[in-house]
N, CA, C and O atoms as CSV, one atom per row, in Angstrom:
chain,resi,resn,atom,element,x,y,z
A,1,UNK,N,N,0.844,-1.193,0.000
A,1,UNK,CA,C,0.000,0.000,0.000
A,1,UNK,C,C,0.880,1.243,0.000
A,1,UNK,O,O,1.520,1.628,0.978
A,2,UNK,N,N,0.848,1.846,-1.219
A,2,UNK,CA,C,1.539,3.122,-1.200
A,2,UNK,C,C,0.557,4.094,-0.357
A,2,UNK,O,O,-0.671,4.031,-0.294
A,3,UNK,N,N,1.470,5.050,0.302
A,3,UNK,CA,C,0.764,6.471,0.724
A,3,UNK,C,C,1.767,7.688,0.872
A,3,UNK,O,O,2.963,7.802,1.138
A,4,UNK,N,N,0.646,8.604,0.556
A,4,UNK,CA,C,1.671,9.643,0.272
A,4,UNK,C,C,1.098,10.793,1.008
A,4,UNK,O,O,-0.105,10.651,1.225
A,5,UNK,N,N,1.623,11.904,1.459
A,5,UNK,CA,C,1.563,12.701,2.914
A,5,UNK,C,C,1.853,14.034,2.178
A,5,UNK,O,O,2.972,14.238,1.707
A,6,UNK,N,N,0.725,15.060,2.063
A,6,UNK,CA,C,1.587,16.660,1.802
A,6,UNK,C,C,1.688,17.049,3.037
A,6,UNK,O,O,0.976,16.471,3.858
A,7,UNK,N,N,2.755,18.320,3.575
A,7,UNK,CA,C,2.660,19.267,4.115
A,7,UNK,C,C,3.556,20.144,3.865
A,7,UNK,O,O,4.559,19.852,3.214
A,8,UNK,N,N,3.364,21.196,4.281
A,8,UNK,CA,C,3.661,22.667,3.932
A,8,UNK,C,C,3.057,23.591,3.346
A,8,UNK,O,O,3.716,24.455,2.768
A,9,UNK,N,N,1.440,23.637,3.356
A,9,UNK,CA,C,0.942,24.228,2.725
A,9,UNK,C,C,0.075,25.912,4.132
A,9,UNK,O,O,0.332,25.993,5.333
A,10,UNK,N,N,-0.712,26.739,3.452
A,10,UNK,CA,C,-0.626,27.523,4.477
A,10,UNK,C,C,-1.332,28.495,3.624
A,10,UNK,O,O,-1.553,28.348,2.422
A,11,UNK,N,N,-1.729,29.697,4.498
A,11,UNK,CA,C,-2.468,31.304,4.083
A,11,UNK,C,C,-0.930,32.106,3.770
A,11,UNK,O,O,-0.120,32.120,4.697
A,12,UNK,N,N,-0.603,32.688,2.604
A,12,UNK,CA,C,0.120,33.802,2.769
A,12,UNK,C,C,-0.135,34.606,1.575
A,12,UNK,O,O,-0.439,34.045,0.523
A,13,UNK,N,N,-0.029,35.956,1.661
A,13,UNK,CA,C,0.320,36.897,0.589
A,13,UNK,C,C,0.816,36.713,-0.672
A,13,UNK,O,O,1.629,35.847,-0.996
A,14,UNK,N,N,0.129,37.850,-1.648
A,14,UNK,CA,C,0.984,37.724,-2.773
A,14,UNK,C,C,2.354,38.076,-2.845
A,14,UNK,O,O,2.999,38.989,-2.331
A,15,UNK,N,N,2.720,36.909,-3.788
A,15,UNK,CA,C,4.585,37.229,-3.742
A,15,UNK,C,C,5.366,36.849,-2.479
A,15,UNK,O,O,6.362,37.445,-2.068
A,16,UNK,N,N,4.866,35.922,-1.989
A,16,UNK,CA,C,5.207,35.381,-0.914
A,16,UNK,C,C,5.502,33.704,-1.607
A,16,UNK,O,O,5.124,33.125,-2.626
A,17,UNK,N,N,6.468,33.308,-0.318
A,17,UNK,CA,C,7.186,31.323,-1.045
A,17,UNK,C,C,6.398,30.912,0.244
A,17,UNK,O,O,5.954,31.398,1.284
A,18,UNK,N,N,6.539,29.056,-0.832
A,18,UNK,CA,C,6.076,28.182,0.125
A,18,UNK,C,C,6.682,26.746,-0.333
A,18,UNK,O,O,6.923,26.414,-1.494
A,19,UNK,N,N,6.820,26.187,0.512
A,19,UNK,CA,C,7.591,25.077,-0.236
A,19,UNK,C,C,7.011,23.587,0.566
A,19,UNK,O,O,7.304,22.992,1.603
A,20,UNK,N,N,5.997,23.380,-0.599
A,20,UNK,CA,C,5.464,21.715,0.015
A,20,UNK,C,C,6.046,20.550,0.017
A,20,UNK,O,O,7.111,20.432,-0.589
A,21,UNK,N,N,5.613,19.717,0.529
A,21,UNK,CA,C,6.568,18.205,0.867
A,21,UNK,C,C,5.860,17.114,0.377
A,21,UNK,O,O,4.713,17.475,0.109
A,22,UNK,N,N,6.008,16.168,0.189
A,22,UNK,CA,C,5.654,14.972,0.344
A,22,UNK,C,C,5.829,14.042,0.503
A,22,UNK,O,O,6.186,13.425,-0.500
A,23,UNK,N,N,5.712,13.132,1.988
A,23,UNK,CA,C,6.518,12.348,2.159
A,23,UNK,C,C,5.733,10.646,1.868
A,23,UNK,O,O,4.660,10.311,2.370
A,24,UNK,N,N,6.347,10.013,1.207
A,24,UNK,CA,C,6.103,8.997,0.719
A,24,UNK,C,C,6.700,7.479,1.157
A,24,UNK,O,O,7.897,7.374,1.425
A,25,UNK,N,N,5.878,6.406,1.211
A,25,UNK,CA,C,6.157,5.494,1.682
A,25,UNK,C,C,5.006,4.299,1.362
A,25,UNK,O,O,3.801,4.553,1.371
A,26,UNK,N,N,5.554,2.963,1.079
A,26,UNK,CA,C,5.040,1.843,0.745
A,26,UNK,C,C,5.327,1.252,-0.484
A,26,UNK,O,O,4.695,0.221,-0.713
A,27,UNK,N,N,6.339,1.737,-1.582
A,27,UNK,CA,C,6.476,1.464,-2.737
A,27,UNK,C,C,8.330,2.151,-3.074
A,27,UNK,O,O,8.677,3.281,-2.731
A,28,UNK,N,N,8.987,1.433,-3.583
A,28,UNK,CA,C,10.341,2.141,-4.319
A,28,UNK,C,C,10.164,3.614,-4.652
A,28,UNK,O,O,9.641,4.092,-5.659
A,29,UNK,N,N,10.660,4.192,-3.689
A,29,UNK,CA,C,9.997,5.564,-4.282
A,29,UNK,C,C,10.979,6.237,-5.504
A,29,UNK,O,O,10.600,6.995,-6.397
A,30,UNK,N,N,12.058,5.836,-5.317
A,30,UNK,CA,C,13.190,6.104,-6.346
A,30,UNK,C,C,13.013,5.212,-7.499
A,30,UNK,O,O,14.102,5.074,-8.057
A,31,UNK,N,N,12.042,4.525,-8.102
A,31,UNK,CA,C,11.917,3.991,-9.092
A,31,UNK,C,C,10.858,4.932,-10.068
A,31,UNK,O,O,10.752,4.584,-11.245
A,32,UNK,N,N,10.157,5.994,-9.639
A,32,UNK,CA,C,9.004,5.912,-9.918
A,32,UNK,C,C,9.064,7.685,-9.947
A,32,UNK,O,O,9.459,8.419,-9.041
A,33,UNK,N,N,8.545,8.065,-11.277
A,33,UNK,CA,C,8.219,9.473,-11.552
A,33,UNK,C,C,7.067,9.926,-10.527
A,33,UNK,O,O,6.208,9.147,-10.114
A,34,UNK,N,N,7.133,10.968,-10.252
A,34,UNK,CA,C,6.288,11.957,-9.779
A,34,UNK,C,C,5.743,13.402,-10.237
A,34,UNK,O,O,6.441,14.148,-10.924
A,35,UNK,N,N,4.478,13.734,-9.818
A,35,UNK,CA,C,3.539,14.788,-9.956
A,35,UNK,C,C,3.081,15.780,-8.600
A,35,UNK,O,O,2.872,15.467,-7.428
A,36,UNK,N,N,3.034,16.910,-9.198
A,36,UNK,CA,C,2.061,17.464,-8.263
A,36,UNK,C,C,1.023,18.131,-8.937
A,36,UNK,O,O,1.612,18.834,-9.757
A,37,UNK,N,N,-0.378,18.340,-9.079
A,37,UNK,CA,C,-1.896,18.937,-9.557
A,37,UNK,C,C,-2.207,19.812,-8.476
A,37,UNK,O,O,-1.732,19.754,-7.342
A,38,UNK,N,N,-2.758,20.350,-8.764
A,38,UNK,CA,C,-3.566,21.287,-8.141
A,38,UNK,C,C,-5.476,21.400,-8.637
A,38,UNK,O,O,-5.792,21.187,-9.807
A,39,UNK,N,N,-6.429,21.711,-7.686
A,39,UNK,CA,C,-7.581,21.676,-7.817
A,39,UNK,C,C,-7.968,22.993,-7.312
A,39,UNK,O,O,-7.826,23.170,-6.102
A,40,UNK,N,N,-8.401,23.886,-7.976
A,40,UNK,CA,C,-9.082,25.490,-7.133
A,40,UNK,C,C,-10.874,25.490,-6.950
A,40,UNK,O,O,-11.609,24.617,-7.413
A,41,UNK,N,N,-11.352,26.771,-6.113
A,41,UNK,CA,C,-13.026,26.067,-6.105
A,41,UNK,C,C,-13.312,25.920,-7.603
A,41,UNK,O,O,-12.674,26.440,-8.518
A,42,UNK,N,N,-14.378,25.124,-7.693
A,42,UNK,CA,C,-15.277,24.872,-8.910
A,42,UNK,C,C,-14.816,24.716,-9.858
A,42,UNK,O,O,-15.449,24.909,-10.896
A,43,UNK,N,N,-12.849,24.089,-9.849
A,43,UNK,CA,C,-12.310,23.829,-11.031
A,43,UNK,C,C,-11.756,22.407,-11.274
A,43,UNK,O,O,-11.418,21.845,-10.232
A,44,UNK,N,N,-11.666,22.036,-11.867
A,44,UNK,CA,C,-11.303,20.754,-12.504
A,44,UNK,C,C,-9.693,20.518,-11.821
A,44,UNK,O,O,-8.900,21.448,-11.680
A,45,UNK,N,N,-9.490,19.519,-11.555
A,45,UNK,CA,C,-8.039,19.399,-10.864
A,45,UNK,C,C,-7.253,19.282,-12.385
A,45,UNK,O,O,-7.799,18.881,-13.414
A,46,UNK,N,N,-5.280,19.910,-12.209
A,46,UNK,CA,C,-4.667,20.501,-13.028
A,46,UNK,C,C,-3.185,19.999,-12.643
A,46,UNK,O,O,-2.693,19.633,-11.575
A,47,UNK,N,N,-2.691,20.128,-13.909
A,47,UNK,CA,C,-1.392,19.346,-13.355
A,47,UNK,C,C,-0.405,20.494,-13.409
A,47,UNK,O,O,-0.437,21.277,-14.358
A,48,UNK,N,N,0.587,20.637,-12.294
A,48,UNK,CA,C,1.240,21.619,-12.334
A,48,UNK,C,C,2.673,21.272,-12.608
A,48,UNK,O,O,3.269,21.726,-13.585
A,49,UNK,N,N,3.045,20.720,-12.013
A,49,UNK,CA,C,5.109,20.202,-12.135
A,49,UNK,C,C,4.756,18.451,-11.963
A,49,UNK,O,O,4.004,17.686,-11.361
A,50,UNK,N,N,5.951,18.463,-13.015
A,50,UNK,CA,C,5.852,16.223,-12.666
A,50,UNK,C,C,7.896,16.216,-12.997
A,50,UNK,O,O,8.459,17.105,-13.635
A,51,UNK,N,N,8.714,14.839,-12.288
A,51,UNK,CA,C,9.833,14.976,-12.192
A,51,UNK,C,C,9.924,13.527,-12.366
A,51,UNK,O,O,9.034,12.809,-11.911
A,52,UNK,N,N,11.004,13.003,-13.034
A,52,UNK,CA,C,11.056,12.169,-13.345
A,52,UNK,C,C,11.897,11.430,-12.011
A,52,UNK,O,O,12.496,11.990,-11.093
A,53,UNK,N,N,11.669,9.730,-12.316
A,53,UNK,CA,C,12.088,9.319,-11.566
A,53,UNK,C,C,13.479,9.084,-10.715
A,53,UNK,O,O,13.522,8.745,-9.533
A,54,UNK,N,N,14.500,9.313,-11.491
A,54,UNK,CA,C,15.720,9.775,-10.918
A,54,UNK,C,C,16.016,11.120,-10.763
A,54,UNK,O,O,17.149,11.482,-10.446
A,55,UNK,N,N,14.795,12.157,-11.022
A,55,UNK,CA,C,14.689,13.185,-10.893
A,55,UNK,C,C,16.103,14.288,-11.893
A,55,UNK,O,O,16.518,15.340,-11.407
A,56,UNK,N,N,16.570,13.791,-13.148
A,56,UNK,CA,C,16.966,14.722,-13.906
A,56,UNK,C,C,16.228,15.854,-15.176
A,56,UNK,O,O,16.597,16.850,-15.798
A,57,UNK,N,N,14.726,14.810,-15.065
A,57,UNK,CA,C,13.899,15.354,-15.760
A,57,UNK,C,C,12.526,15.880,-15.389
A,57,UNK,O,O,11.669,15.122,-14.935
A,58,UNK,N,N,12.207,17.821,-15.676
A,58,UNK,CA,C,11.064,18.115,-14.999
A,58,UNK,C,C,10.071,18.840,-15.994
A,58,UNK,O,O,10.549,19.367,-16.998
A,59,UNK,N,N,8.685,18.892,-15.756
A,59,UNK,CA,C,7.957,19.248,-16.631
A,59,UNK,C,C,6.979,20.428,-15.503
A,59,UNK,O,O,6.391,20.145,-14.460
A,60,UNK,N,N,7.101,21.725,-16.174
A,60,UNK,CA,C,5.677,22.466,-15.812
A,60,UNK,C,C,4.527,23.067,-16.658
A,60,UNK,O,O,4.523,23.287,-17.869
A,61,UNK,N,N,3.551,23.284,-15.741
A,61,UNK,CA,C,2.292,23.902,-16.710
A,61,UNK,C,C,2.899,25.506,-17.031
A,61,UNK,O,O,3.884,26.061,-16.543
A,62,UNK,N,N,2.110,25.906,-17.839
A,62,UNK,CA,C,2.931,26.976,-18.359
A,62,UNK,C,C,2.229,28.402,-17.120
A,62,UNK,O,O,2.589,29.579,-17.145
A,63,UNK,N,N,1.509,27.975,-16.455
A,63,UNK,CA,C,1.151,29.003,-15.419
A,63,UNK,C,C,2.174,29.003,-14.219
A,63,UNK,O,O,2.193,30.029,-13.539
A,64,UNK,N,N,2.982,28.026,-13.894
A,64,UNK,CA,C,3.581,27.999,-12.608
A,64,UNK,C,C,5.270,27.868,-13.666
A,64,UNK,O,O,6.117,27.162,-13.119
A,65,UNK,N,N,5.602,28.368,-14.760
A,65,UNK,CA,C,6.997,27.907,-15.231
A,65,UNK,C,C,7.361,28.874,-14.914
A,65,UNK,O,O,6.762,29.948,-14.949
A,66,UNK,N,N,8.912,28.540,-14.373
A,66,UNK,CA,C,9.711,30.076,-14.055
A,66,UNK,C,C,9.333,30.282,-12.704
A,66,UNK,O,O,10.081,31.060,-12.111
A,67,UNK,N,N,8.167,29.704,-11.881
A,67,UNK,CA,C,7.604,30.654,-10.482
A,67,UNK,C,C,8.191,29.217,-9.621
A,67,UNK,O,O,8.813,29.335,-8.566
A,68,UNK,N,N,7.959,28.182,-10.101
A,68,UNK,CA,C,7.616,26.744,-9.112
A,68,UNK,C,C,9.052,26.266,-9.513
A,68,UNK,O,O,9.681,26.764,-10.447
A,69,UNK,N,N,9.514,25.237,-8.705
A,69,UNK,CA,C,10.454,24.739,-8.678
A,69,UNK,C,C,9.960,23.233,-8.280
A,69,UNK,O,O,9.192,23.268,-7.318
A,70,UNK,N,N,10.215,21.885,-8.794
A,70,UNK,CA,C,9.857,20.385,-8.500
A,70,UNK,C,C,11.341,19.643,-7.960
A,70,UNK,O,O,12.450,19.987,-8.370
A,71,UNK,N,N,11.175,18.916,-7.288
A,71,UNK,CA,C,12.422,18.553,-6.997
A,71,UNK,C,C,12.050,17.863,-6.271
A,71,UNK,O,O,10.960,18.049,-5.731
A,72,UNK,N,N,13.008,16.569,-5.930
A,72,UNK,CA,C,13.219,15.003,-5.037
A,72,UNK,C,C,14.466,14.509,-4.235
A,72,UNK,O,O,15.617,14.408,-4.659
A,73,UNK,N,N,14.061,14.263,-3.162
A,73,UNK,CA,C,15.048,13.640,-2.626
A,73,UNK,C,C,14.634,12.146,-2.522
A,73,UNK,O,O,13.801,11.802,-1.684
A,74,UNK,N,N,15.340,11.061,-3.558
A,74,UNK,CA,C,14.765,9.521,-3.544
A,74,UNK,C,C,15.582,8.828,-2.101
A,74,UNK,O,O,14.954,7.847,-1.702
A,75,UNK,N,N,16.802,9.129,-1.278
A,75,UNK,CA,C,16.884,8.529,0.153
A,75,UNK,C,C,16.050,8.911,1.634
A,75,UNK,O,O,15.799,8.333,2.692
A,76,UNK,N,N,15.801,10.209,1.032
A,76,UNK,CA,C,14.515,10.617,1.998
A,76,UNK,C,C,12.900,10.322,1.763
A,76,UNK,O,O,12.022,10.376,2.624
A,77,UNK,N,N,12.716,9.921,0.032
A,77,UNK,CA,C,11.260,9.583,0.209
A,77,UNK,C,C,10.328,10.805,0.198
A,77,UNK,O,O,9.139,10.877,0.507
A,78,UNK,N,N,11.313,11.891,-0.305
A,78,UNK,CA,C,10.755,12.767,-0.139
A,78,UNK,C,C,10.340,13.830,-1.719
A,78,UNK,O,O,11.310,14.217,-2.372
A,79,UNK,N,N,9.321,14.108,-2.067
A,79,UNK,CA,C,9.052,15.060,-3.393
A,79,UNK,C,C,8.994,16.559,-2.761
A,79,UNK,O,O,8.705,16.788,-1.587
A,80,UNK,N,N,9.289,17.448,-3.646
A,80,UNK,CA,C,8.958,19.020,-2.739
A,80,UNK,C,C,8.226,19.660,-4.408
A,80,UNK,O,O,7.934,19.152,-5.491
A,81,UNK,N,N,8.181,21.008,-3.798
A,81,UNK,CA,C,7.535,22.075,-4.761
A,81,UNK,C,C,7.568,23.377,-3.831
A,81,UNK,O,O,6.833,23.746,-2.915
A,82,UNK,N,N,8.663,23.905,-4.402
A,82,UNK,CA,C,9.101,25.245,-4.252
A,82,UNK,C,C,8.392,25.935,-4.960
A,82,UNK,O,O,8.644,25.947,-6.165
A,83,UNK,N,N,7.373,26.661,-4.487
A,83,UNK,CA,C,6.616,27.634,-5.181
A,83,UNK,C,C,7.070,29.254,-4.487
A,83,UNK,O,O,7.042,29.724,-3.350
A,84,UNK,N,N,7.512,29.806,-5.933
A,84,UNK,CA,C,7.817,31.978,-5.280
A,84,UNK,C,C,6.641,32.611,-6.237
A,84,UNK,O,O,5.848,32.092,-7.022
A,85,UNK,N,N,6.855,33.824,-5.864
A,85,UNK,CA,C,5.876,34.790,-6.395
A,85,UNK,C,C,5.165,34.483,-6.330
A,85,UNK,O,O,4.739,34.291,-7.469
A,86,UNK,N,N,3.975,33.978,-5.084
A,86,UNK,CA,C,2.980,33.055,-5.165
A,86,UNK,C,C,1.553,34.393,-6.125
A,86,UNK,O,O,2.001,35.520,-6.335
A,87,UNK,N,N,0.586,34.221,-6.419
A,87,UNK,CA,C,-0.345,34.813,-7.048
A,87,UNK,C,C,-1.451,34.033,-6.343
A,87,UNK,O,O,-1.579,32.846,-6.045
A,88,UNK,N,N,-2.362,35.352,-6.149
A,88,UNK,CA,C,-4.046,34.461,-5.983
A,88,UNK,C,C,-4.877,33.283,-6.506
A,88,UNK,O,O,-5.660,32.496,-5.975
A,89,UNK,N,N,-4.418,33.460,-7.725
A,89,UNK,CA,C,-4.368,32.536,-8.905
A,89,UNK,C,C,-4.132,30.629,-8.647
A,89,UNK,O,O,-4.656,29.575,-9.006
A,90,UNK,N,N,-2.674,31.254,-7.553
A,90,UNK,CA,C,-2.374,29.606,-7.023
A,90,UNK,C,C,-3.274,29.480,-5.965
A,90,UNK,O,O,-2.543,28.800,-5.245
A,91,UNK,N,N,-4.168,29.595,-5.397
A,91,UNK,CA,C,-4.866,29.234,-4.857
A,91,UNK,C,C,-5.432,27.945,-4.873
A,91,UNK,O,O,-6.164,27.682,-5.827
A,92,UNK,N,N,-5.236,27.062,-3.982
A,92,UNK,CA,C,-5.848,25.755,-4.998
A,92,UNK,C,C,-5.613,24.951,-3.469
A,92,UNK,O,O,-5.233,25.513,-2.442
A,93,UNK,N,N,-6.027,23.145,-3.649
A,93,UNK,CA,C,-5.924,21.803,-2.770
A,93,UNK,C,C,-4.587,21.742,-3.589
A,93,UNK,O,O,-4.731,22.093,-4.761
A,94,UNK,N,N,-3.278,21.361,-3.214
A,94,UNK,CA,C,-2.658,20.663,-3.852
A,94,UNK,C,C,-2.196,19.116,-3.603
A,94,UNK,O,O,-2.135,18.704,-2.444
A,95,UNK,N,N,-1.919,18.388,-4.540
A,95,UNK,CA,C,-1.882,16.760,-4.257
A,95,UNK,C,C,-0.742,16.476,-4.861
A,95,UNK,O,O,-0.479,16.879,-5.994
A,96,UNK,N,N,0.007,15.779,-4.176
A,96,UNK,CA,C,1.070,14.666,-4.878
A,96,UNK,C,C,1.148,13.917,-5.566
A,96,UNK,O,O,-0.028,13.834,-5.920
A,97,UNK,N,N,1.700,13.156,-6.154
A,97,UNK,CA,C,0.899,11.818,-7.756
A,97,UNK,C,C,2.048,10.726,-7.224
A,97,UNK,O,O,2.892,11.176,-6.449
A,98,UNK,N,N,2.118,9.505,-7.546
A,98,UNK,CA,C,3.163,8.490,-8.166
A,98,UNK,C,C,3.084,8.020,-9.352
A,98,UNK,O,O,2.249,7.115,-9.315
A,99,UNK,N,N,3.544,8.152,-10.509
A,99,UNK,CA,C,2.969,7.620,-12.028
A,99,UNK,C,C,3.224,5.743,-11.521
A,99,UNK,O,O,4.003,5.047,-10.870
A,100,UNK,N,N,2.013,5.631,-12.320
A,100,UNK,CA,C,2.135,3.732,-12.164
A,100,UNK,C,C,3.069,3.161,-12.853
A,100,UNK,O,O,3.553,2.143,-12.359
A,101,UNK,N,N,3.512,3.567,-13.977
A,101,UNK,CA,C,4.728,2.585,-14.635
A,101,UNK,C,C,5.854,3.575,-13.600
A,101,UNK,O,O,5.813,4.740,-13.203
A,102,UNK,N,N,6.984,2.260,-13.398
A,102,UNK,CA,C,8.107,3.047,-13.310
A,102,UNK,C,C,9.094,3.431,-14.490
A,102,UNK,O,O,8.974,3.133,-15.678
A,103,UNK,N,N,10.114,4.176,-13.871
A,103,UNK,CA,C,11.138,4.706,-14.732
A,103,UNK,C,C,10.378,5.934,-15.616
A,103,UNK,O,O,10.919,6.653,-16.456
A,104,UNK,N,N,9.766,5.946,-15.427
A,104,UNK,CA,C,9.044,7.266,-16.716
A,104,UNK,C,C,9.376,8.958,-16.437
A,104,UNK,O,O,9.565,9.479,-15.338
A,105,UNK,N,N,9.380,9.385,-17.294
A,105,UNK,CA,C,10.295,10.686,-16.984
A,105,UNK,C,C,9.538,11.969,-16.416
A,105,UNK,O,O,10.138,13.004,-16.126
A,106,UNK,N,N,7.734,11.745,-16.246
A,106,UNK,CA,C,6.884,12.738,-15.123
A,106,UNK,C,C,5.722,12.581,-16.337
A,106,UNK,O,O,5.977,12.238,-17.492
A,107,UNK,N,N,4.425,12.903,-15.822
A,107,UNK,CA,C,3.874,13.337,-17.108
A,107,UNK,C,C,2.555,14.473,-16.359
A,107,UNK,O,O,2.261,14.614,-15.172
A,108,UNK,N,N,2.031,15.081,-17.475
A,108,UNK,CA,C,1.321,15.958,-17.336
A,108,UNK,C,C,-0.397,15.723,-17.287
A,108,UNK,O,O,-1.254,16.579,-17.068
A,109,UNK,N,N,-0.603,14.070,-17.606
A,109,UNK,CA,C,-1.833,13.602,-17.236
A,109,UNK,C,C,-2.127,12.564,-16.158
A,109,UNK,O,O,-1.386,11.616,-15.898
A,110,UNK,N,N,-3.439,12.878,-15.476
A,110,UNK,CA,C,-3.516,12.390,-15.044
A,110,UNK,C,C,-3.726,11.193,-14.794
A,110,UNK,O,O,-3.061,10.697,-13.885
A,111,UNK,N,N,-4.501,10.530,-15.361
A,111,UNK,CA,C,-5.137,8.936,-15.584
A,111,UNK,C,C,-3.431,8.036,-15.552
A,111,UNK,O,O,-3.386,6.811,-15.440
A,112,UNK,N,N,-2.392,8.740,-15.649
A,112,UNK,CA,C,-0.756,7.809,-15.802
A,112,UNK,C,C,-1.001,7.609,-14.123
A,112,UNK,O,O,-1.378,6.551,-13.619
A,113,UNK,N,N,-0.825,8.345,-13.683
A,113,UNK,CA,C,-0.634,8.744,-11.871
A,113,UNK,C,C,-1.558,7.406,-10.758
A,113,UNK,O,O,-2.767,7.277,-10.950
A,114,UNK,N,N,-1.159,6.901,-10.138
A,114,UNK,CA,C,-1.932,5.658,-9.171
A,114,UNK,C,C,-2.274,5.551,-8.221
A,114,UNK,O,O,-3.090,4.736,-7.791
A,115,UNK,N,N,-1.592,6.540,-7.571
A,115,UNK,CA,C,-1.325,6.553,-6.289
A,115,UNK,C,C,-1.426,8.420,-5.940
A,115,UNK,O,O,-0.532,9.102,-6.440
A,116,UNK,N,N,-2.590,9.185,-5.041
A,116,UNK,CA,C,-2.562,10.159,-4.680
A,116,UNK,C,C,-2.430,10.783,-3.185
A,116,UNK,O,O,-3.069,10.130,-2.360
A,117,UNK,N,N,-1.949,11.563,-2.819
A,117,UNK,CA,C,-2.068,11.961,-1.326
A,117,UNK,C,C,-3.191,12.463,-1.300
A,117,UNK,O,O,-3.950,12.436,-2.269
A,118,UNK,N,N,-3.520,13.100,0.031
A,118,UNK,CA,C,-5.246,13.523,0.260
A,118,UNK,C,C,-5.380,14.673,-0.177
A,118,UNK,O,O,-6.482,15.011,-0.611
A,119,UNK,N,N,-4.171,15.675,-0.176
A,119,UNK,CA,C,-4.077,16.615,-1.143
A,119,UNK,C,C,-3.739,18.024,0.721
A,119,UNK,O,O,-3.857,17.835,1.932
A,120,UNK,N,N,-3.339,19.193,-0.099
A,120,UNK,CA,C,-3.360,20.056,1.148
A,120,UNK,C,C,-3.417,21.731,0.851
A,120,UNK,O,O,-2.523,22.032,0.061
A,121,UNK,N,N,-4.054,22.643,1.184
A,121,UNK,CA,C,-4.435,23.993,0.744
A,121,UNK,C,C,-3.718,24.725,1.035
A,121,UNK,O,O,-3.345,24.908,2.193
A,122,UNK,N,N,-3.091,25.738,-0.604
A,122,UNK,CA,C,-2.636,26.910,-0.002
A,122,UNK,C,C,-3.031,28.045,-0.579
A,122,UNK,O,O,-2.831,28.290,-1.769
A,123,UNK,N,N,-3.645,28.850,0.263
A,123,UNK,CA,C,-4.405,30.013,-0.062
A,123,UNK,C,C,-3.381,31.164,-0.125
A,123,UNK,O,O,-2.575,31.464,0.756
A,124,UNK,N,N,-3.577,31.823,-1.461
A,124,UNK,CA,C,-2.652,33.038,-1.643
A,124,UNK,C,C,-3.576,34.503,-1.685
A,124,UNK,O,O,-4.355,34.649,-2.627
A,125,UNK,N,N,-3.466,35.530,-0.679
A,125,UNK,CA,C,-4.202,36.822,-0.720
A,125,UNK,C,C,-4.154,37.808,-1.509
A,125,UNK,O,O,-2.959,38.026,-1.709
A,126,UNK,N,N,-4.848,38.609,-2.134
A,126,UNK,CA,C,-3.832,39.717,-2.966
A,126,UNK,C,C,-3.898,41.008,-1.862
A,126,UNK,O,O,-3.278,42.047,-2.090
C-alpha cells in the first residue's frame, strides 16, 4: 500500500514562497516518476510540475513555469515544490501523484498517476 503525505501548505500573501513536501512510503519511491496537480473552487483538478524518476527530468504547466520549482530527494522519500511569487491565482488543494509505470520521466496527465495523497491547501491573498 503506497501512501503519500503533503505538508507545507498555508495562508500567505501575494509574492510570498512556500515550499510543500511529500513524504512517501510503501512502494520504491526512487523507481518511480512523480507529480504534483492542483484543484481550485469549482475547477477541474490541473497538473502543475511532474519529475522524473531519478529526478533529472522536470515538466511544468505553463502558469507555474519560471515561479515553481519540482524537486526530489529519492533517500529521503521525499518530493517538494518550491513555489515563489505566489499569485491568488495559485490558490488551490494541492496533491502529490506516483505515475504507475516506473522509470518514466513525469507526465502531465492524469489517468498515468496511481497513487494520490489527500491533497493540502494553499491560499494566496492579494
Amino acid at each position: 500500500q503506497v501512501r503519500l503525505v503533503e505538508s507545507g501548505g498555508g495562508s500567505v500573501q501575494a509574492g510570498a514562497s512556500l515550499r510543500l513536501s511529500c513524504a512517501a512510503s510503501g512502494r520504491t519511491f526512487s523507481s518511480f516518476a512523480m507529480g504534483w496537480f492542483r484543484q481550485a473552487p469549482e475547477k477541474d483538478r490541473e497538473f502543475v510540475a511532474a519529475i522524473s524518476w531519478g529526478g533529472v527530468t522536470t515538466h511544468y504547466s505553463d502558469s507555474v513555469k519560471g515561479r515553481f520549482t519540482i524537486s526530489r530527494d529519492n533517500p529521503k522519500r521525499t518530493l517538494y515544490l518550491q513555489m515563489n511569487s505566489l499569485k491568488p491565482e495559485d490558490t488551490a488543494i494541492y496533491y502529490c501523484a506516483t505515475e504507475a509505470a516506473p522509470l518514466g520521466v513525469g507526465s502531465p496527465l492524469q489517468r498515468n498517476y496511481d497513487y494520490w495523497g489527500q491533497g493540502i491547501q494553499v491560499t494566496v491573498s492579494s
